[in-house]
N, CA, C and O of each residue as an XYZ file, in Angstrom:
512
protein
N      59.501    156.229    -92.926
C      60.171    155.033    -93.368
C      60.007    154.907    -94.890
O      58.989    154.317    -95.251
N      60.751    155.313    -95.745
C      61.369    154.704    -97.083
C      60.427    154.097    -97.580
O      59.636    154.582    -98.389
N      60.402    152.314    -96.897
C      59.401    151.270    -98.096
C      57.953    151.087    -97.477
O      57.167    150.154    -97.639
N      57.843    152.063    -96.841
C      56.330    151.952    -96.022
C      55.750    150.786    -95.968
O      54.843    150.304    -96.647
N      56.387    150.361    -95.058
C      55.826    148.551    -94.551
C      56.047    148.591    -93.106
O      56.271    147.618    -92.387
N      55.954    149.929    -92.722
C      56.296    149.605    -90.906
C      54.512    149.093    -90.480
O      54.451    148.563    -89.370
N      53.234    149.195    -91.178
C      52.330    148.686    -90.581
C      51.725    147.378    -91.001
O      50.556    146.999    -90.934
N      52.947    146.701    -91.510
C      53.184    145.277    -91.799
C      53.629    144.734    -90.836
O      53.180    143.685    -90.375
N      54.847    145.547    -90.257
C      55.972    144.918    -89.018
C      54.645    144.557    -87.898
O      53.772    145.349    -87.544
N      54.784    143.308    -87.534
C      54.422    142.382    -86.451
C      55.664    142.409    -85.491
O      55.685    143.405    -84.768
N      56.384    141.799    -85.378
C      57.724    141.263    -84.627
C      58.889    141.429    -85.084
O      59.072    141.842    -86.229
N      60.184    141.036    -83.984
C      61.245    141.289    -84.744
C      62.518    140.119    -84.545
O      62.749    140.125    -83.336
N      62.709    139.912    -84.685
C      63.529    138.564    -84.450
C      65.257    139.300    -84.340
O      65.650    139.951    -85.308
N      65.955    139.165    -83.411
C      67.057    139.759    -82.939
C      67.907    138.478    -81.609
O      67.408    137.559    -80.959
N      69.564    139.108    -81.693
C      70.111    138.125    -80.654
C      69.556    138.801    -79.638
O      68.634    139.616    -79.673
N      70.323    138.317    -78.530
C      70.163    138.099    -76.656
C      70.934    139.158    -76.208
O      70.889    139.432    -75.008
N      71.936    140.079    -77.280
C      72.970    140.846    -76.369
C      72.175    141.688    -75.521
O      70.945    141.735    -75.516
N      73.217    142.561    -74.573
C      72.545    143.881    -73.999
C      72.038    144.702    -74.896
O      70.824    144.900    -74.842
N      73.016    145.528    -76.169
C      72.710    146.485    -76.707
C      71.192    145.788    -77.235
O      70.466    146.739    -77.527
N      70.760    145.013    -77.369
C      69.208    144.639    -78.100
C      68.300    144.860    -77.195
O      67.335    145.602    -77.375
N      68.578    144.133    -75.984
C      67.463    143.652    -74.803
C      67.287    144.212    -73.850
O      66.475    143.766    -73.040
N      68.177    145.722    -73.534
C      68.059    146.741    -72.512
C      66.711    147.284    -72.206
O      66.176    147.849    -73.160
N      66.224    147.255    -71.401
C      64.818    148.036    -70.999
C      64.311    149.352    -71.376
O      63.191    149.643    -71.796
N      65.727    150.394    -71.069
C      65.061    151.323    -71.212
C      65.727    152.073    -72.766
O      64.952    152.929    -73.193
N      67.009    151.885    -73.647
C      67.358    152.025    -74.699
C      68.169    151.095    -75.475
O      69.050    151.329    -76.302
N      67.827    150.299    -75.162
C      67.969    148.653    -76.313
C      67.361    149.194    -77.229
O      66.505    150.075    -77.147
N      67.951    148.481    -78.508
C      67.761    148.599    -80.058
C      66.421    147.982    -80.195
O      65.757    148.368    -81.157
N      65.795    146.911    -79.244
C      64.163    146.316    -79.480
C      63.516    147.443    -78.987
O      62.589    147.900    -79.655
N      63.870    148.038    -77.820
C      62.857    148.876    -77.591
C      63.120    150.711    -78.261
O      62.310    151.626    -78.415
N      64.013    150.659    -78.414
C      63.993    151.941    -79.593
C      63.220    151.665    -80.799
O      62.519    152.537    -81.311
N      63.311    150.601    -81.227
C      62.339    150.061    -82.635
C      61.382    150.799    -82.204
O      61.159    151.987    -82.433
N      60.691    149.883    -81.424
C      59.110    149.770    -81.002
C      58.872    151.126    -81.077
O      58.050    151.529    -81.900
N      59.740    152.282    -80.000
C      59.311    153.546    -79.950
C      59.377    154.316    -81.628
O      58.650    155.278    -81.870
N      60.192    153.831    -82.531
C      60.244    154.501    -83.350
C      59.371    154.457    -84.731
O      59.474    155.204    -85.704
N      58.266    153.096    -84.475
C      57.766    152.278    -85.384
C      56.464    153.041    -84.488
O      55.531    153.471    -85.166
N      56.402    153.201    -83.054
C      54.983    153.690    -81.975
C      54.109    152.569    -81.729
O      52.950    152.902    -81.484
N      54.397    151.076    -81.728
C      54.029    150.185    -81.519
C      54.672    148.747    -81.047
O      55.765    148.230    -81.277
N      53.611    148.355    -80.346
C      54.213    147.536    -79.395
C      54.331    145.736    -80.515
O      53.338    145.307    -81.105
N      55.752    144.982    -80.551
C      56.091    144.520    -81.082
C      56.546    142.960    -80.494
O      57.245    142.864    -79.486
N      56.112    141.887    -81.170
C      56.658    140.681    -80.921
C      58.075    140.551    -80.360
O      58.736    141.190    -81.178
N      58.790    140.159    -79.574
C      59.757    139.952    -79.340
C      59.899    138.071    -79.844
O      59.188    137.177    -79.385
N      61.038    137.897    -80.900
C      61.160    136.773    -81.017
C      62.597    136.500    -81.361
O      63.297    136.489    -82.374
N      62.751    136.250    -79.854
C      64.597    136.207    -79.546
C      64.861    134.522    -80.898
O      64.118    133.625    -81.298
N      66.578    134.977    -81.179
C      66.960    133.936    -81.777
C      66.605    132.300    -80.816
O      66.528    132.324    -79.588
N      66.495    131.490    -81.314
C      66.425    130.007    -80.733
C      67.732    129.986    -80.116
O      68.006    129.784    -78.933
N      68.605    130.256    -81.231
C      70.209    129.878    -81.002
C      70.726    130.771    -79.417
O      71.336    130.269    -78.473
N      70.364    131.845    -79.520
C      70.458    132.510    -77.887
C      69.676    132.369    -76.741
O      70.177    132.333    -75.617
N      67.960    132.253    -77.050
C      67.465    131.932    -75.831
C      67.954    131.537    -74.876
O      68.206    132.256    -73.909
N      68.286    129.834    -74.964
C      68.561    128.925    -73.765
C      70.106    130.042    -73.107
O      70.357    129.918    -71.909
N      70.676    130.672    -73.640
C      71.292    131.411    -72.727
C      71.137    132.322    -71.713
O      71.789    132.880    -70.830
N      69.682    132.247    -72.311
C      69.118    133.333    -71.133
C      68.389    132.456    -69.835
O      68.060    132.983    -68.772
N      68.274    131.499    -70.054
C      67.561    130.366    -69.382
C      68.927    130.030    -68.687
O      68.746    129.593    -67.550
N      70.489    130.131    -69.127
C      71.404    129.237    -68.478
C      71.871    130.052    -67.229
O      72.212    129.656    -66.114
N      71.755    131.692    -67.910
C      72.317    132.585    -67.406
C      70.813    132.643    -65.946
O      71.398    132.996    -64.922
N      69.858    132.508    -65.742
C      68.799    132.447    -64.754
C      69.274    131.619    -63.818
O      69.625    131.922    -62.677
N      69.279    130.052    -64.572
C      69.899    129.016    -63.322
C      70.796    129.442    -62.559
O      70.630    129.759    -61.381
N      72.308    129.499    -63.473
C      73.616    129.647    -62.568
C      73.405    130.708    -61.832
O      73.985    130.814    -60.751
N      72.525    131.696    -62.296
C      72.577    133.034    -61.310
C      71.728    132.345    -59.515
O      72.249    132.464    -58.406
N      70.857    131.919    -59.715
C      69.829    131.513    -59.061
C      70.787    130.152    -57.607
O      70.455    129.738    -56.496
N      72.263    129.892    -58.714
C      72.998    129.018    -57.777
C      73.557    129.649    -56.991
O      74.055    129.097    -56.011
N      73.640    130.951    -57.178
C      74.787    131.889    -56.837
C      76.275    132.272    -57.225
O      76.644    131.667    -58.232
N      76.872    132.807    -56.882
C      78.280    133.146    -58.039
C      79.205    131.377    -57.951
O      79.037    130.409    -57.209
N      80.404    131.714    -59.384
C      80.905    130.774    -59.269
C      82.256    131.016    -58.743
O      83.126    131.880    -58.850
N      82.054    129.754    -58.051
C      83.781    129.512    -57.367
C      84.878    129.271    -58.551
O      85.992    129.235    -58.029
N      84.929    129.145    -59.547
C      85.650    128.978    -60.503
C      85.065    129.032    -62.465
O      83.968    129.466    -62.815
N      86.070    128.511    -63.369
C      85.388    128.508    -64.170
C      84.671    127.653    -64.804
O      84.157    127.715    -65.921
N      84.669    126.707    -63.877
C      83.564    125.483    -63.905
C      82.384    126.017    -63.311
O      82.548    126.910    -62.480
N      80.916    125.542    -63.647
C      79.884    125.626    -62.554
C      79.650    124.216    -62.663
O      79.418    123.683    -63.748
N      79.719    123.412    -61.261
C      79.501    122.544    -60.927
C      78.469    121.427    -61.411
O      78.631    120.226    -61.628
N      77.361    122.245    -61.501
C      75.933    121.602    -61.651
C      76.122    121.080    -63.335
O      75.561    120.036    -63.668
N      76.858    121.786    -64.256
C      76.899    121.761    -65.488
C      77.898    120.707    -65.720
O      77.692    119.864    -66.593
N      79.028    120.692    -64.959
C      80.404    119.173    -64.489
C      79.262    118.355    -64.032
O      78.636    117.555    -64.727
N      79.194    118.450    -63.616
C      78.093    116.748    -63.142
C      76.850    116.581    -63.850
O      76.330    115.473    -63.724
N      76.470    117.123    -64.309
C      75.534    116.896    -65.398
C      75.985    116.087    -66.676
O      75.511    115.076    -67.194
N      77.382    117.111    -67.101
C      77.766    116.535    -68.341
C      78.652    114.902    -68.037
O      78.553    114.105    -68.971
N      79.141    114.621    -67.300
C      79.863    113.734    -66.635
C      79.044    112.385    -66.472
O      79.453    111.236    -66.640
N      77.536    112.905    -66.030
C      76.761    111.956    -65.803
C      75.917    111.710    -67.330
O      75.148    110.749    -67.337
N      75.989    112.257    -68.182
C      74.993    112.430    -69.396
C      75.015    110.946    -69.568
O      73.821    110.669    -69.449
N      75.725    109.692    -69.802
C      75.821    108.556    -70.283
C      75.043    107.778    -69.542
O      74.545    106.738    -69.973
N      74.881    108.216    -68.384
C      73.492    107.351    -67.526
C      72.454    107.260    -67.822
O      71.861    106.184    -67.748
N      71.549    109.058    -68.528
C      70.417    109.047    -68.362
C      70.367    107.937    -69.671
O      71.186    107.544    -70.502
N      68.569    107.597    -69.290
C      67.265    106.768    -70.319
C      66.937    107.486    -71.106
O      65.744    107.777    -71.197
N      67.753    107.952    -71.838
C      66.772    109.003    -73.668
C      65.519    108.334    -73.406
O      64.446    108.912    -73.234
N      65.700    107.152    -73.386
C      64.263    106.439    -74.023
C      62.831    106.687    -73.208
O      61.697    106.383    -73.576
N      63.192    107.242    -72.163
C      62.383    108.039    -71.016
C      61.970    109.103    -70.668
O      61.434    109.440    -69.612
N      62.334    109.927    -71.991
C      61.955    110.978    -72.092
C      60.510    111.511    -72.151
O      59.617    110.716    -72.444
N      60.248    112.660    -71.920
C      58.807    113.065    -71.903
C      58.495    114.532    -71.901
O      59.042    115.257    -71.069
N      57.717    114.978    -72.710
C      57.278    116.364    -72.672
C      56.437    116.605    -71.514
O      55.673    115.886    -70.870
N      56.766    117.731    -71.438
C      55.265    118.174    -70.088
C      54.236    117.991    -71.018
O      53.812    117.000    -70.423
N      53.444    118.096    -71.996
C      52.267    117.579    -72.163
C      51.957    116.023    -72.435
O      51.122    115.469    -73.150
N      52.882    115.578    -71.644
C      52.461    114.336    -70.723
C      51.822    114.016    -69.725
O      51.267    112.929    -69.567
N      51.838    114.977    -68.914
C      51.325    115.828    -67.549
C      50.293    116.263    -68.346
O      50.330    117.037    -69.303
N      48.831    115.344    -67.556
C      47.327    116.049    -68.502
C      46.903    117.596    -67.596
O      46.207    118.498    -68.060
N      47.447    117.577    -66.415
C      47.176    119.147    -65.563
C      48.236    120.101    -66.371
O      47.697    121.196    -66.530
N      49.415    120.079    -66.879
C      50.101    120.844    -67.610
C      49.753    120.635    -69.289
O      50.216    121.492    -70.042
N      49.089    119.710    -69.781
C      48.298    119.784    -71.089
C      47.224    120.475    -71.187
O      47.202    121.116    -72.238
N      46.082    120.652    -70.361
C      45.027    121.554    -70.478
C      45.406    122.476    -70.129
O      45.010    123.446    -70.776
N      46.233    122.735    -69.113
C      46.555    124.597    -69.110
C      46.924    124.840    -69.896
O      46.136    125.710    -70.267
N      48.104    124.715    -71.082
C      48.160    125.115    -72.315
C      47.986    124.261    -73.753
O      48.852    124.134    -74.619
N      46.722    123.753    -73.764
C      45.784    123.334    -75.004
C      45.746    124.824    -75.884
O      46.109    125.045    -77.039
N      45.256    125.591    -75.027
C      44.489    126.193    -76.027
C      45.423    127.417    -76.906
O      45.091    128.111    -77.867
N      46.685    127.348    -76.151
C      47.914    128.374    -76.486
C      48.736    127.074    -77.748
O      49.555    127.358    -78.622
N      48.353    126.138    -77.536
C      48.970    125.404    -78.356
C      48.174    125.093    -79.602
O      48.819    124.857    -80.623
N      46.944    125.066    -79.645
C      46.273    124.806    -80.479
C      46.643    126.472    -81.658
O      46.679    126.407    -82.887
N      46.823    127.533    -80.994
C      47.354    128.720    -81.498
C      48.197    128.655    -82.513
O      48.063    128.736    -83.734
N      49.467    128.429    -81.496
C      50.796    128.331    -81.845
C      50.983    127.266    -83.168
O      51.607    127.481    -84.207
N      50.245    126.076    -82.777
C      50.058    125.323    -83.908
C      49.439    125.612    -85.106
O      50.028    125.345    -86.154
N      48.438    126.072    -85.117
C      47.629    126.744    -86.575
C      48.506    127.599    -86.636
O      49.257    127.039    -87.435
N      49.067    128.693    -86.359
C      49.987    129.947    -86.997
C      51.150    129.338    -87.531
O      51.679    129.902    -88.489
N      51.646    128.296    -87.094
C      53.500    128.035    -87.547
C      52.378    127.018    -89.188
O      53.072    127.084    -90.202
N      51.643    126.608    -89.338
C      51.234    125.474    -89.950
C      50.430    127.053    -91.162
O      50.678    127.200    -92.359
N      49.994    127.480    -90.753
C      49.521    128.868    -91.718
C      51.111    129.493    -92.471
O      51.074    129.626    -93.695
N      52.188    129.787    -91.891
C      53.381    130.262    -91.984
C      54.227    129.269    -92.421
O      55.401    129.602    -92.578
N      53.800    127.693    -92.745
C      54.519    126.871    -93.717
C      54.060    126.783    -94.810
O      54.507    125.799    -95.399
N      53.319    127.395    -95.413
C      52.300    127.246    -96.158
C      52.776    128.269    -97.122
O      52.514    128.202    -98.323
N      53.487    129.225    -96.577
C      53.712    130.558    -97.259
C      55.505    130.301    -97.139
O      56.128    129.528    -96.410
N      56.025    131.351    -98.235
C      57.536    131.106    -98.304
C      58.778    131.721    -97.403
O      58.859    132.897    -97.047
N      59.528    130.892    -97.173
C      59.746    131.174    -95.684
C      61.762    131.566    -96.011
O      62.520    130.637    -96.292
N      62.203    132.843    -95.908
C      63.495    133.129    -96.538
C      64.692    132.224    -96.019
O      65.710    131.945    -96.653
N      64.334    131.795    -94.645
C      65.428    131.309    -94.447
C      65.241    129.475    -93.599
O      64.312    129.051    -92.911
N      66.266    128.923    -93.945
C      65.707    127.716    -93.415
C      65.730    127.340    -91.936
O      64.883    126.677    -91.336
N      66.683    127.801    -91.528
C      66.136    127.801    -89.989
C      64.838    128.456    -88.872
O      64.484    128.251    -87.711
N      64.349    129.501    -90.222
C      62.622    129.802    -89.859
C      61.843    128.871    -89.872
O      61.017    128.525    -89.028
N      62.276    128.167    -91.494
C      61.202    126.794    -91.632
C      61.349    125.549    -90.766
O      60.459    124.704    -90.672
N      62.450    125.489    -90.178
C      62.940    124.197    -89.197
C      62.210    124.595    -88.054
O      61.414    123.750    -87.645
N      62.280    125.781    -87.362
C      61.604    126.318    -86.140
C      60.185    126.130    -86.093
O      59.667    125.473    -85.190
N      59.331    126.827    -87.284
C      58.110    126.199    -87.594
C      57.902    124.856    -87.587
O      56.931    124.407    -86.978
N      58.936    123.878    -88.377
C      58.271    122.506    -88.505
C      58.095    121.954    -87.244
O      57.573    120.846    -87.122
């Protein structure tokens, strides 16, 4: 490698497509093999929840059309819910101590990594 900083590389931040996220010759895992180390995966924010949407609807089973239902009545109903009722799971003190101590982590590293200059601003928004 050219600017010899591959034993700098920690992680890699990439979209959700196939060609990235394939198991056995995705572009993440060709990295890894070509760098010989095993590497952060830190999918875009902006794609994740697609992978989360694409789990559910699968999990409903196929769709009868190009509506999925659950997503029509969800959005249909959105004007009902209580925003004001909202709540994180570490509201839930049995789901707060199981991950205290992954959070206490996560928290010192993004708070270490604001500290330092950050190229783009939707890194620094993700951190804040």
């Amino acid at each position: 490698m050219t600017w010899n900083v591959t034993d700098n590389v920690k992680c890699m931040c990439f979209d959700t497509t196939s060609v990235n996220t394939r198991l056995k010759n995705g572009a993440c895992i060709l990295l890894q093999q070509k760098l010989d180390k095993d590497l952060l995966w830190f999918a875009c924010r902006h794609h994740i929840l697609e992978i989360i949407l694409e789990a559910v609807v699968h999990c409903l089973g196929p769709a009868k059309g190009p509506e999925i239902m659950l997503f029509s009545r969800f959005r249909s109903n959105w004007q009902f819910i209580d925003l004001t009722a909202f709540q994180t799971s570490l509201s839930d003190q049995s789901i707060s101590t199981a991950v205290s101590h992954v959070a206490t982590d996560i928290t010192a590293f993004a708070e270490m990594q604001l500290s330092q200059y950050q190229p783009r601003e939707d890194y620094r928004e993700l951190l804040e």
